[in-house]
C-alpha positions in Angstrom: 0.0 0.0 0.0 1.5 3.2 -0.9 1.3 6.7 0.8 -1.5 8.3 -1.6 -3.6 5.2 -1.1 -3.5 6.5 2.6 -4.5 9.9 2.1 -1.0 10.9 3.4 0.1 13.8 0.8 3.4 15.6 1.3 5.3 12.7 2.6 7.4 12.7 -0.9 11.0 12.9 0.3 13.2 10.8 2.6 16.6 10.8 3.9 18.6 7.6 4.3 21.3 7.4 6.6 22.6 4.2 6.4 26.5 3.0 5.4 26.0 -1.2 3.9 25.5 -0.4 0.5 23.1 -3.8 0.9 20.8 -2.3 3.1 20.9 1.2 1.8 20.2 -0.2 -1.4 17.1 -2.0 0.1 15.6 0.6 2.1 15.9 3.4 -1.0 14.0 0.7 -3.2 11.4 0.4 -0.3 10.6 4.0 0.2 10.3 4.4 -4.1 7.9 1.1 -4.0 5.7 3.0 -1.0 5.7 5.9 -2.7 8.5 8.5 -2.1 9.3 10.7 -5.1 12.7 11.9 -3.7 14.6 9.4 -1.6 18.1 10.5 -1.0 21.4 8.7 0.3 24.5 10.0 2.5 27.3 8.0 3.4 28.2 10.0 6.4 27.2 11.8 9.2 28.6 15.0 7.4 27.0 14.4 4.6 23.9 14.0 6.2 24.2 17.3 8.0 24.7 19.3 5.0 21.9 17.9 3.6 19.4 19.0 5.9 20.8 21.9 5.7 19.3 22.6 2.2 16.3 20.4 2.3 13.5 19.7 3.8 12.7 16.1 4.6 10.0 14.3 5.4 11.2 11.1 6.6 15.1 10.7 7.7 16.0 7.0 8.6 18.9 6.1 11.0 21.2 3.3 10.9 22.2 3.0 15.0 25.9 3.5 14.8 25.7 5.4 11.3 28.5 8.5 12.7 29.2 6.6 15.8 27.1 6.0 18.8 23.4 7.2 18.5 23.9 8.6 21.7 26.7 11.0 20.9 26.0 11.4 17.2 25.7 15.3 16.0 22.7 14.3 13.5 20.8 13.0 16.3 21.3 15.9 18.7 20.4 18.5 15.5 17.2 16.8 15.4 16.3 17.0 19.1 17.3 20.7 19.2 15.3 21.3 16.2 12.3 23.7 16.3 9.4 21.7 17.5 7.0 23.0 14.3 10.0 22.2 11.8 10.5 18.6 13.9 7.1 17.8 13.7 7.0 17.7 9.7 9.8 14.7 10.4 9.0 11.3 10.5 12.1 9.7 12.0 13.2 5.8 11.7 15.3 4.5 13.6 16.9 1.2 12.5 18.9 -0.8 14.8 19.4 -4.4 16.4 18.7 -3.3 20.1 15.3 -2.4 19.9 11.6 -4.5 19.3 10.3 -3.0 15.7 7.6 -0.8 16.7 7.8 -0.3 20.6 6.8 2.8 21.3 8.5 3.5 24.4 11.6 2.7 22.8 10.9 5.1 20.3 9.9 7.8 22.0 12.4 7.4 24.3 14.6 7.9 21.4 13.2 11.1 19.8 12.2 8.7 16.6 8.7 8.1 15.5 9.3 4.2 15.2 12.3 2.1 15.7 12.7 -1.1 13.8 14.9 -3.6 14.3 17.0 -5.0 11.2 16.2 -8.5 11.5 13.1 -7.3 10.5 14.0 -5.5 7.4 11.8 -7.1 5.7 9.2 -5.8 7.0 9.6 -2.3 6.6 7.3 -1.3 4.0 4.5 -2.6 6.4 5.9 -1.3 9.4 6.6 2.4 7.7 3.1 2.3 6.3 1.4 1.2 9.1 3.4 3.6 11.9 3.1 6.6 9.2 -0.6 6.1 8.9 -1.3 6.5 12.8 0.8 9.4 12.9 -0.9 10.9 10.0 -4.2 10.3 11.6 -3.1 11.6 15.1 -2.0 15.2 13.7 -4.4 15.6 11.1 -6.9 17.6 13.3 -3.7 19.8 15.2 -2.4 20.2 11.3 -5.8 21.1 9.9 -6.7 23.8 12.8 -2.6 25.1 12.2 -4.0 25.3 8.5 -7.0 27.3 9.2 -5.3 29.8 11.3 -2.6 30.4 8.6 0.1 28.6 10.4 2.3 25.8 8.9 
């Protein structure tokens, strides 16, 4: 099931941190198949950085360990020190062999939306879809009173 089919518009562009080629390969592929029209890569934690500095994305997906620990990376910290109206537009994945794919309290304990773990790769199309949908649903009154009152 894609994004449109949904009713999630806006949700075109995606961010993929992730360094094995194979699975960065596999996850780009993924978002295309759900829907994404712009689904870009970066190797590095640098390279990330830059380029949020210039774009505004979406959905951003984090390898754990992509720059180093999660805990100390400088990609994670910009997006908990991000304005709260700019954050909210962000879905954030977090990918990662210590966590239960789509516990909640692992996830929010992280700053993500949804945390998967990579044994479960396989899943993800579901697992996206599924999580994106309830978030869509959960804001979509907030974002539609925003929207009336001329704020984004």
């Amino acid at each position: 099931m894609g994004l449109s089919e949904l009713g999630i518009s806006g949700q075109g562009s995606a961010l993929v941190c992730i360094k094995e080629q194979e699975k960065l390969t596999y996850v780009t592929k993924s978002l295309k198949e759900m829907g994404f029209s712009s689904v870009s890569q970066a190797l590095s934690e640098k390279e990330a950085l830059d380029k949020m500095k210039y774009n505004q994305y979406e959905t951003i997906i984090i390898e754990d360990g992509f720059g180093g620990p999660l805990e100390e990376s400088q990609l994670m910290e910009e997006l908990r020190n991000m304005e709260v109206s700019q954050r909210r537009k962000i879905f954030l994945v977090l990918l990662g062999d210590r966590w239960e794919t789509g516990n909640i309290i692992q996830a929010f304990s992280l700053s993500a939306n949804l945390v998967i773990n990579q044994r479960l790769l396989d899943k993800l199309k579901e697992g996206l879809t599924a999580a994106m949908s309830r978030q869509y649903k959960f804001y979509k009154v907030f974002n539609d009173s925003r929207g009336a009152l001329g704020k984004s």
